[in-house]
Jmol script that loads the backbone (N, CA, C; Angstrom):
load data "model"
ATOM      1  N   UNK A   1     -27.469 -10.312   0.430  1.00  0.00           N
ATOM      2  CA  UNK A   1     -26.160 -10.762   0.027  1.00  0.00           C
ATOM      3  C   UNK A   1     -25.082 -10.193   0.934  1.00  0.00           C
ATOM      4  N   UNK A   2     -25.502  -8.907   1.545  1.00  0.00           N
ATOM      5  CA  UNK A   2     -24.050  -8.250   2.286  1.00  0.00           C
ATOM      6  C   UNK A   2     -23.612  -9.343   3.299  1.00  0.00           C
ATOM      7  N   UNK A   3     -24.749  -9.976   3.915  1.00  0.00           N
ATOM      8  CA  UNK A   3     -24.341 -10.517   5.306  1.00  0.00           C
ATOM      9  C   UNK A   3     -23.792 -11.687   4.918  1.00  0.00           C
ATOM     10  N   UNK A   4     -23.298 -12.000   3.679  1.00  0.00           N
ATOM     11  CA  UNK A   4     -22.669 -13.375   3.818  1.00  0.00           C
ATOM     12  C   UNK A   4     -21.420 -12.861   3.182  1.00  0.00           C
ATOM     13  N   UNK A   5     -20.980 -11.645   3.349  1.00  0.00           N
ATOM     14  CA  UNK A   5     -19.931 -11.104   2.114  1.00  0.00           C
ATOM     15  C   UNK A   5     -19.004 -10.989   3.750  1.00  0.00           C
ATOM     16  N   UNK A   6     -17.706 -11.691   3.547  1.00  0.00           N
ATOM     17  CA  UNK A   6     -16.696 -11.579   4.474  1.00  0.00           C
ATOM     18  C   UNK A   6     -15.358 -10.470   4.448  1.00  0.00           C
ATOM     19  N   UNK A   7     -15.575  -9.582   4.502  1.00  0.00           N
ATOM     20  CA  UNK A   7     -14.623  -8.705   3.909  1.00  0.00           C
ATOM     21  C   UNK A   7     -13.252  -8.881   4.075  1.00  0.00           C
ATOM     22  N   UNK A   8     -12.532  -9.371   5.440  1.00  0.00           N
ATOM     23  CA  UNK A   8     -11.478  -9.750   5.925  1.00  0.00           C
ATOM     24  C   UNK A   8     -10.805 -11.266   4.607  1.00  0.00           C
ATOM     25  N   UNK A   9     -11.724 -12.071   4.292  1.00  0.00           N
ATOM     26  CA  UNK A   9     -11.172 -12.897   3.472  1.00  0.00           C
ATOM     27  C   UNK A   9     -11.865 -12.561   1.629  1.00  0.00           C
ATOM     28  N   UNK A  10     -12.559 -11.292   1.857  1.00  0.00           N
ATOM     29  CA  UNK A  10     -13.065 -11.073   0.392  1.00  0.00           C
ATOM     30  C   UNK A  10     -13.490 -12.259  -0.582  1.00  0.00           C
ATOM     31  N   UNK A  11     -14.404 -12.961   0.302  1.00  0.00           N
ATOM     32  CA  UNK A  11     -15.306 -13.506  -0.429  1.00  0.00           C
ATOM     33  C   UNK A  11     -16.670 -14.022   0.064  1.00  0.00           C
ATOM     34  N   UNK A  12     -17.678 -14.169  -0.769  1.00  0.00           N
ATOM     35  CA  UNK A  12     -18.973 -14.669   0.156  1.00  0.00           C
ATOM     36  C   UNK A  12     -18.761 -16.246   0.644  1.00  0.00           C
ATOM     37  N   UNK A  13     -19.634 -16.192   1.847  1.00  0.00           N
ATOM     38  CA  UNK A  13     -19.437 -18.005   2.188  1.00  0.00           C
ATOM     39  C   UNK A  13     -20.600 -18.288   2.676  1.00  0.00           C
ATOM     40  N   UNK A  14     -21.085 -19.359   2.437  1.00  0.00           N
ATOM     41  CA  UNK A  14     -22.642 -19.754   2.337  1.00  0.00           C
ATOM     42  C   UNK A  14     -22.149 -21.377   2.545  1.00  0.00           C
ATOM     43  N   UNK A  15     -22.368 -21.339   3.970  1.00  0.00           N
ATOM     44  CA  UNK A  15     -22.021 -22.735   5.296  1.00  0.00           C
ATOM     45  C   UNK A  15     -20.689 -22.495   4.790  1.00  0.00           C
ATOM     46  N   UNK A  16     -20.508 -23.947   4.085  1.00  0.00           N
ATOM     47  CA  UNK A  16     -19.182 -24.331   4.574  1.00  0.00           C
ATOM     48  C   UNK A  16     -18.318 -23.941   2.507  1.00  0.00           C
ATOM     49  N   UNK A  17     -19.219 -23.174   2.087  1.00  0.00           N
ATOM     50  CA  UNK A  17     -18.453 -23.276   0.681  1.00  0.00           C
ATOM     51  C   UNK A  17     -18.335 -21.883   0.489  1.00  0.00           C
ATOM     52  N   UNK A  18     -17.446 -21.292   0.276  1.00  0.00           N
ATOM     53  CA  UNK A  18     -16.530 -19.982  -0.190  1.00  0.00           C
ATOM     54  C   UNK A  18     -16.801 -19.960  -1.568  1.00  0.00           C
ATOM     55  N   UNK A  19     -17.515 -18.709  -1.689  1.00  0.00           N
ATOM     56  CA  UNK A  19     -17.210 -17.968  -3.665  1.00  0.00           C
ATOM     57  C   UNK A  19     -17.192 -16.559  -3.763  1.00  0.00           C
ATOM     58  N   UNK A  20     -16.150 -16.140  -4.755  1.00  0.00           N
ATOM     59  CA  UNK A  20     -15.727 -15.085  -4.769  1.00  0.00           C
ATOM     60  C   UNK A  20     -16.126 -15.068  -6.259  1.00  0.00           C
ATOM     61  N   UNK A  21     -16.590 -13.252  -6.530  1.00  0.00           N
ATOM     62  CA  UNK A  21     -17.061 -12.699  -8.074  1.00  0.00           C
ATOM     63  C   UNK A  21     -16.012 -12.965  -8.856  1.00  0.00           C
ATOM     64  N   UNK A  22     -16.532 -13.130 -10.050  1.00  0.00           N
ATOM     65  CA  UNK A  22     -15.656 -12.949 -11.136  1.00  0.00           C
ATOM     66  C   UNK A  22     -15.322 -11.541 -11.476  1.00  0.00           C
ATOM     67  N   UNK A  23     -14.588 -11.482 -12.490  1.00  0.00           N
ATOM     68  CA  UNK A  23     -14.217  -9.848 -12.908  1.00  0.00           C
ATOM     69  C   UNK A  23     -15.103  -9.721 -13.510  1.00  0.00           C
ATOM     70  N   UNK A  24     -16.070 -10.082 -14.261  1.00  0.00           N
ATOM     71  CA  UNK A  24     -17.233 -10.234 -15.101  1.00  0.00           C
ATOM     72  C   UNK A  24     -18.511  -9.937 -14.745  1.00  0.00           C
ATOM     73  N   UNK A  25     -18.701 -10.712 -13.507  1.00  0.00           N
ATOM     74  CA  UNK A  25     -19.493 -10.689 -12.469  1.00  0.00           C
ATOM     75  C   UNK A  25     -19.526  -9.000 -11.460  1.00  0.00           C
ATOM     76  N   UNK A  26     -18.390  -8.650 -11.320  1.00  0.00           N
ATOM     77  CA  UNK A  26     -17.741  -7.551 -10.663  1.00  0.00           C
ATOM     78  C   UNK A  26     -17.846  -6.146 -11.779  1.00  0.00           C
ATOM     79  N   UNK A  27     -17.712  -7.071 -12.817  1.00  0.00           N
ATOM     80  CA  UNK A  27     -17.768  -5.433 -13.830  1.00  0.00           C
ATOM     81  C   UNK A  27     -19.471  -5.303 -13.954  1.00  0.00           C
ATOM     82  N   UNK A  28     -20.306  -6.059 -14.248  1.00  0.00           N
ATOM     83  CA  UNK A  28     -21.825  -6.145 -13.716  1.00  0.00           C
ATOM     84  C   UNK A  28     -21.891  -5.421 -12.478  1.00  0.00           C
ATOM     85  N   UNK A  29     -21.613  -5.933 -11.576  1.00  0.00           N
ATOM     86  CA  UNK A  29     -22.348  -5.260 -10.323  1.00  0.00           C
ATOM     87  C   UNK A  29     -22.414  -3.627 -10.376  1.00  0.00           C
ATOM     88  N   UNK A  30     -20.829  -3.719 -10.820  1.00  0.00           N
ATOM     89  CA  UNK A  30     -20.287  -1.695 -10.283  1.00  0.00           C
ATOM     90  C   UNK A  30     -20.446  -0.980 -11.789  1.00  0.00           C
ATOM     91  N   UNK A  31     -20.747  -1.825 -13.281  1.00  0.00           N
ATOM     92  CA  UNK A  31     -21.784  -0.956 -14.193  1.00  0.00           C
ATOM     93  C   UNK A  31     -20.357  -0.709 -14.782  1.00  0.00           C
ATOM     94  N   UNK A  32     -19.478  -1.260 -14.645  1.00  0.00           N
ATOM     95  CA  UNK A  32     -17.970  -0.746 -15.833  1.00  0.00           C
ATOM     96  C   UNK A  32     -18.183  -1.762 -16.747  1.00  0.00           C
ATOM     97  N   UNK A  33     -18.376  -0.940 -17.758  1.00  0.00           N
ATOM     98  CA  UNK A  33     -17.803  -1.432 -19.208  1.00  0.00           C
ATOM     99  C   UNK A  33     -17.071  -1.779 -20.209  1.00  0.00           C
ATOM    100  N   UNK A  34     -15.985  -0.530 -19.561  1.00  0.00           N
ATOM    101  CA  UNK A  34     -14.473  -1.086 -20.609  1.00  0.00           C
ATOM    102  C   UNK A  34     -13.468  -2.021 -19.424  1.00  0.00           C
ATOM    103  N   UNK A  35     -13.797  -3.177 -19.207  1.00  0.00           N
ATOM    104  CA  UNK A  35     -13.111  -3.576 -18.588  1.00  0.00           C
ATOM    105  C   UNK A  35     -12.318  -4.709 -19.417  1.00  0.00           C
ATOM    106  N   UNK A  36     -11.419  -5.233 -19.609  1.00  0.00           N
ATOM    107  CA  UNK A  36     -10.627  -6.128 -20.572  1.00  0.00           C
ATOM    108  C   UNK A  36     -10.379  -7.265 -19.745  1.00  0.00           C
ATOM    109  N   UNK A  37     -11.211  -8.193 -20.345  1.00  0.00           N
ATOM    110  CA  UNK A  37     -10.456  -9.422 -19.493  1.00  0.00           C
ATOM    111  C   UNK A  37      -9.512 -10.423 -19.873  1.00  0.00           C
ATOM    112  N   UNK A  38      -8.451  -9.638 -20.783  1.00  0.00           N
ATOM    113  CA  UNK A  38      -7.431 -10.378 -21.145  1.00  0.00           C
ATOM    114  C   UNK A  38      -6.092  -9.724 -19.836  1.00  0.00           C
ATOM    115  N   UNK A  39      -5.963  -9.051 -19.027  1.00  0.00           N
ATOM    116  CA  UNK A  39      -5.817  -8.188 -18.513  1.00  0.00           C
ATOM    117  C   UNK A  39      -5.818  -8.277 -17.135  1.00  0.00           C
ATOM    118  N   UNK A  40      -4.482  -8.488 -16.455  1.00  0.00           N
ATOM    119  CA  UNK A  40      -4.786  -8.802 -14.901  1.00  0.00           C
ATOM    120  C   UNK A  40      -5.001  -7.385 -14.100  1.00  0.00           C
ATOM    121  N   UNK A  41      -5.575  -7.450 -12.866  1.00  0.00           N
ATOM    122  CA  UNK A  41      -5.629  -5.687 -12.277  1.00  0.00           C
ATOM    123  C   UNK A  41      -5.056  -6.247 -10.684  1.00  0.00           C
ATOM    124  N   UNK A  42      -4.323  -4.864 -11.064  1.00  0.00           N
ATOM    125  CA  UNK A  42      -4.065  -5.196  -9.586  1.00  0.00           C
ATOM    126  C   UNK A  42      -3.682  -3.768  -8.680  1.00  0.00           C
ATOM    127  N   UNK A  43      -3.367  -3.878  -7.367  1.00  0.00           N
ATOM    128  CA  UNK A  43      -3.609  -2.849  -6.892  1.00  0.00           C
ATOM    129  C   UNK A  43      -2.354  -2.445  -6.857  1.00  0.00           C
ATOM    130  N   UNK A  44      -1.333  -1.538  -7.250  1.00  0.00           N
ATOM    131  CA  UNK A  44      -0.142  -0.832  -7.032  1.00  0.00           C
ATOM    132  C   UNK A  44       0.417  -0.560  -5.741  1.00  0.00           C
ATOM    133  N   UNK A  45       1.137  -0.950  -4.925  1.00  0.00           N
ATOM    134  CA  UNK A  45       1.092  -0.540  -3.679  1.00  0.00           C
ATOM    135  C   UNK A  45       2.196   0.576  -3.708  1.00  0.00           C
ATOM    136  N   UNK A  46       1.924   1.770  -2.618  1.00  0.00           N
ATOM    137  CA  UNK A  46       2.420   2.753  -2.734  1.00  0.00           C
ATOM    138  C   UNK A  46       4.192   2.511  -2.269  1.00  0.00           C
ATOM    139  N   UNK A  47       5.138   3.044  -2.755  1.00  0.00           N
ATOM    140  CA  UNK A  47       6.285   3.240  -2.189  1.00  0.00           C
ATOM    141  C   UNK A  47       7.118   3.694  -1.038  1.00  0.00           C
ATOM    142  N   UNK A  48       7.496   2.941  -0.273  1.00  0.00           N
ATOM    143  CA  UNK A  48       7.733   3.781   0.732  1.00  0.00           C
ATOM    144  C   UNK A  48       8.891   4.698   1.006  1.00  0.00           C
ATOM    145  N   UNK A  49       8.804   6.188   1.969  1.00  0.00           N
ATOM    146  CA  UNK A  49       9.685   7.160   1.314  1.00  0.00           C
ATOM    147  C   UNK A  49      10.858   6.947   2.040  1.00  0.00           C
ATOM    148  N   UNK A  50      12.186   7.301   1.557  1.00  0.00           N
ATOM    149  CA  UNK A  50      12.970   7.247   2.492  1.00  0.00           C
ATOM    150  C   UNK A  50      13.139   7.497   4.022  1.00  0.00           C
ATOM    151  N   UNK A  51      12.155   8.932   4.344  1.00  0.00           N
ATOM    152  CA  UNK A  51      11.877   9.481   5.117  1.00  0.00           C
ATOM    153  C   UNK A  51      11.167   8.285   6.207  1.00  0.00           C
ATOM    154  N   UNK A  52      10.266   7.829   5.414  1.00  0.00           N
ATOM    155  CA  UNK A  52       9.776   6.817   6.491  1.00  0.00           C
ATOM    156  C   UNK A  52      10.829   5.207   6.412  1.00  0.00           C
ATOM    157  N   UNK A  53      10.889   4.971   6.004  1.00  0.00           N
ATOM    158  CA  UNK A  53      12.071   4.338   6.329  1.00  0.00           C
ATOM    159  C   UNK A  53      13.255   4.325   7.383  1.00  0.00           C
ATOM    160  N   UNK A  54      13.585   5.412   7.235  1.00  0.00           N
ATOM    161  CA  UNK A  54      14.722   5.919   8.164  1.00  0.00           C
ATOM    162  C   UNK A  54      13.924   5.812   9.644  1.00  0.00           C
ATOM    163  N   UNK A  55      12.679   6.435   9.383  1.00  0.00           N
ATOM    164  CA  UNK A  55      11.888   6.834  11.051  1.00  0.00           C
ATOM    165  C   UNK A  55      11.740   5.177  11.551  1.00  0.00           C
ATOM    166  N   UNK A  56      11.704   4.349  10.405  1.00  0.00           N
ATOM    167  CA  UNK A  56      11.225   3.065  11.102  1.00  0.00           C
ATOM    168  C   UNK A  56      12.321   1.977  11.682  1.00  0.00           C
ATOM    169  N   UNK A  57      13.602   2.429  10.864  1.00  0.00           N
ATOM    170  CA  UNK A  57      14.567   1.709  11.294  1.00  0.00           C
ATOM    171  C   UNK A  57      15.485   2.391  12.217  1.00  0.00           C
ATOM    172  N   UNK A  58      15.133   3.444  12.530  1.00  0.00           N
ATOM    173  CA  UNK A  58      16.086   4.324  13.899  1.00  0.00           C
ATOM    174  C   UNK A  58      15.087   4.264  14.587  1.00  0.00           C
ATOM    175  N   UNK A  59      14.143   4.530  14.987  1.00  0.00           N
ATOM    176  CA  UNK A  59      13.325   5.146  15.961  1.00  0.00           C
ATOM    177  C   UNK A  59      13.352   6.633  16.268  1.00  0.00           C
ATOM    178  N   UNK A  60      13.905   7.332  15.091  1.00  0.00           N
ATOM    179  CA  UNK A  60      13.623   8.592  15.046  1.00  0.00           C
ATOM    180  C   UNK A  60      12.476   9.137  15.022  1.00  0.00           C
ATOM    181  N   UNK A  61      12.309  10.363  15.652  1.00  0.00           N
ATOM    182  CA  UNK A  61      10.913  11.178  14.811  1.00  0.00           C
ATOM    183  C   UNK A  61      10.975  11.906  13.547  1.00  0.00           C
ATOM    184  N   UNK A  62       9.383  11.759  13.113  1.00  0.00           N
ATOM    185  CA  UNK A  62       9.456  12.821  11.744  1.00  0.00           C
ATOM    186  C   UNK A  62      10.519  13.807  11.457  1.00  0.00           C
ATOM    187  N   UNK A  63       9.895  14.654  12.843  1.00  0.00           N
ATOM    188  CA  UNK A  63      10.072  16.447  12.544  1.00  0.00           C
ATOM    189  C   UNK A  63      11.890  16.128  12.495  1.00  0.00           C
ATOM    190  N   UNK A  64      12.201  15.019  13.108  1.00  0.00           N
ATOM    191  CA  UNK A  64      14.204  15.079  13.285  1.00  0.00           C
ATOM    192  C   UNK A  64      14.602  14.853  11.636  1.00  0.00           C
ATOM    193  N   UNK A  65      14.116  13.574  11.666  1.00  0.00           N
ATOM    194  CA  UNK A  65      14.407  13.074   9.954  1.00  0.00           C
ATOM    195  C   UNK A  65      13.600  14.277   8.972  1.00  0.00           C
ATOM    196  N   UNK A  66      13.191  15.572   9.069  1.00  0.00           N
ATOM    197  CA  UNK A  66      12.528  16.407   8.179  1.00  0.00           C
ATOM    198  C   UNK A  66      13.852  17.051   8.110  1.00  0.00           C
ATOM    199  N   UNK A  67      13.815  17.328   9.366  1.00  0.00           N
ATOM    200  CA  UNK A  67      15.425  17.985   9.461  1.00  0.00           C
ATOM    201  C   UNK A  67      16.591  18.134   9.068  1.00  0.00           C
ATOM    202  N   UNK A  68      16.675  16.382   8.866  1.00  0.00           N
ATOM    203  CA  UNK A  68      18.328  16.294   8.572  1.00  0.00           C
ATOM    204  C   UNK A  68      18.517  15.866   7.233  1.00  0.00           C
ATOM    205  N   UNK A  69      17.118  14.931   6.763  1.00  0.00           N
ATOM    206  CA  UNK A  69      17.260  14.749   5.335  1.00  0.00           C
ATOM    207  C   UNK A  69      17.637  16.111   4.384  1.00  0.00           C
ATOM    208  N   UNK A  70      18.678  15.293   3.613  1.00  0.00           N
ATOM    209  CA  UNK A  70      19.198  16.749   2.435  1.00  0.00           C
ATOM    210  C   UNK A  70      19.209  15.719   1.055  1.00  0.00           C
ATOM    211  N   UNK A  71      18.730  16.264   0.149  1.00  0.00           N
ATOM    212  CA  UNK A  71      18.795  15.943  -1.742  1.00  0.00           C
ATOM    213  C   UNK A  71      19.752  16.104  -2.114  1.00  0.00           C
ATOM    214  N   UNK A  72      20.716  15.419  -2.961  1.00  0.00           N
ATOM    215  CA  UNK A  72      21.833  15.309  -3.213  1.00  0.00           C
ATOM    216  C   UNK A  72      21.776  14.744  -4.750  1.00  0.00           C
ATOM    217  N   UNK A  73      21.861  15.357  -5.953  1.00  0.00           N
ATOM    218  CA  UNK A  73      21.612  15.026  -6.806  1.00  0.00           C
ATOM    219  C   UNK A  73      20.253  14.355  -7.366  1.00  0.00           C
ATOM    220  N   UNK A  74      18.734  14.397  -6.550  1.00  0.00           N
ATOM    221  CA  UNK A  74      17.889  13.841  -6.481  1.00  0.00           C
ATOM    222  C   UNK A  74      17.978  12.608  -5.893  1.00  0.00           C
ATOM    223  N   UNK A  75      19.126  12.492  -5.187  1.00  0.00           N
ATOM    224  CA  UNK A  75      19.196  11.475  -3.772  1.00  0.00           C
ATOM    225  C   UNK A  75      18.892  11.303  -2.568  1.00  0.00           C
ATOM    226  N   UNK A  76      18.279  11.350  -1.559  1.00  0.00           N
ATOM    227  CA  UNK A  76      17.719  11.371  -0.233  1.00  0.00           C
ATOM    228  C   UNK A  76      18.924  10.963   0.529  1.00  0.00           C
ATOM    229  N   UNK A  77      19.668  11.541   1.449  1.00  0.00           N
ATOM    230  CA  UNK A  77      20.061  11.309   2.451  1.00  0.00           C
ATOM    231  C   UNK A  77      20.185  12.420   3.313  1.00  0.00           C
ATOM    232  N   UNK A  78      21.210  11.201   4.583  1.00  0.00           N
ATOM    233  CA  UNK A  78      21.374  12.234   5.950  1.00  0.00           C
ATOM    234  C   UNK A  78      22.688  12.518   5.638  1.00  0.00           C
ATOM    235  N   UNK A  79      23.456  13.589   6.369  1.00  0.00           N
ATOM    236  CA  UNK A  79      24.938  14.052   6.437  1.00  0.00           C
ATOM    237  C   UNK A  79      25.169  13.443   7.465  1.00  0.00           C
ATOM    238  N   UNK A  80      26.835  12.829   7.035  1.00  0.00           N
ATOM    239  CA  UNK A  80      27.211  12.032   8.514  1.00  0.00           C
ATOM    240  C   UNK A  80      27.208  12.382   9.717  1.00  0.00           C
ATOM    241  N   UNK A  81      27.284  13.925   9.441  1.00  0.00           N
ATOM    242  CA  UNK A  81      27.242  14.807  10.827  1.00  0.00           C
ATOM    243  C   UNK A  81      25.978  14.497  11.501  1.00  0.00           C
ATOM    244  N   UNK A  82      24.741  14.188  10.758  1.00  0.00           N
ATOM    245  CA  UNK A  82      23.800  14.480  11.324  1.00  0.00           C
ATOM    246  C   UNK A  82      23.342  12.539  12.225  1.00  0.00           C
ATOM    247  N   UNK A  83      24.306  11.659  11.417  1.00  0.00           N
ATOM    248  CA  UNK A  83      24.231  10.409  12.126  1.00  0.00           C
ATOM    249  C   UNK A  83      24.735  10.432  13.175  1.00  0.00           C
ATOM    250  N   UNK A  84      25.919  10.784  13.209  1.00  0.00           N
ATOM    251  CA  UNK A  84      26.062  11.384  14.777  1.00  0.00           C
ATOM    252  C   UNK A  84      25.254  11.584  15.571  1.00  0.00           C
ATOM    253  N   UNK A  85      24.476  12.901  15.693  1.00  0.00           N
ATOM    254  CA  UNK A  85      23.496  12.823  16.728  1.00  0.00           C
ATOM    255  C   UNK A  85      22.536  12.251  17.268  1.00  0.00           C
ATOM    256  N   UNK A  86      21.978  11.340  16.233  1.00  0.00           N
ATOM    257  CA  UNK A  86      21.317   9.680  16.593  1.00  0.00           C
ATOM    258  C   UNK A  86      21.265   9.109  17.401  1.00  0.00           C
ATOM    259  N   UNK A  87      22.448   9.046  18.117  1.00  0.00           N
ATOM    260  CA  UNK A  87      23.085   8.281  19.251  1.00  0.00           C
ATOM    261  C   UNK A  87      22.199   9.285  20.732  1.00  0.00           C
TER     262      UNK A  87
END
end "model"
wireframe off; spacefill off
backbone 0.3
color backbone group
């Protein structure tokens, strides 16, 4: 079964017809039991931190943005002073 399992499109394909497990099928294979199938699952995707944010839209480095980021009431920012040096 592995070699027909496509991981890039997560599902098996056998010629020209595509099938993918059920949750049913899936709770069988991997032996879970309390699984609810009234119940959608899905994967949470993680948040991204300010910190990286900032690095991605300046082209800053880490260790700079470790630097200058300051908490401000449980707020993330930079001091204007420190936008300044950006440039």
């Amino acid at each position: 079964m592995g070699r027909f399992w496509d991981p890039a499109y997560q599902c098996f394909t056998f010629n020209q017809e595509d099938m993918t497990p059920t949750i049913e099928e899936y709770s069988a294979l991997l032996r879970i039991d309390n699984v609810q199938l009234n119940k959608i699952y899905v994967k949470e995707p993680k948040p991204i931190t300010f910190k990286k944010k900032l690095v991605r839209l300046t082209g800053i480095t880490d260790t700079w943005a470790e630097k200058q980021i300051r908490k401000k009431n449980e707020v993330s920012c930079v001091p204007f002073s420190g936008t300044l040096k950006m440039r």
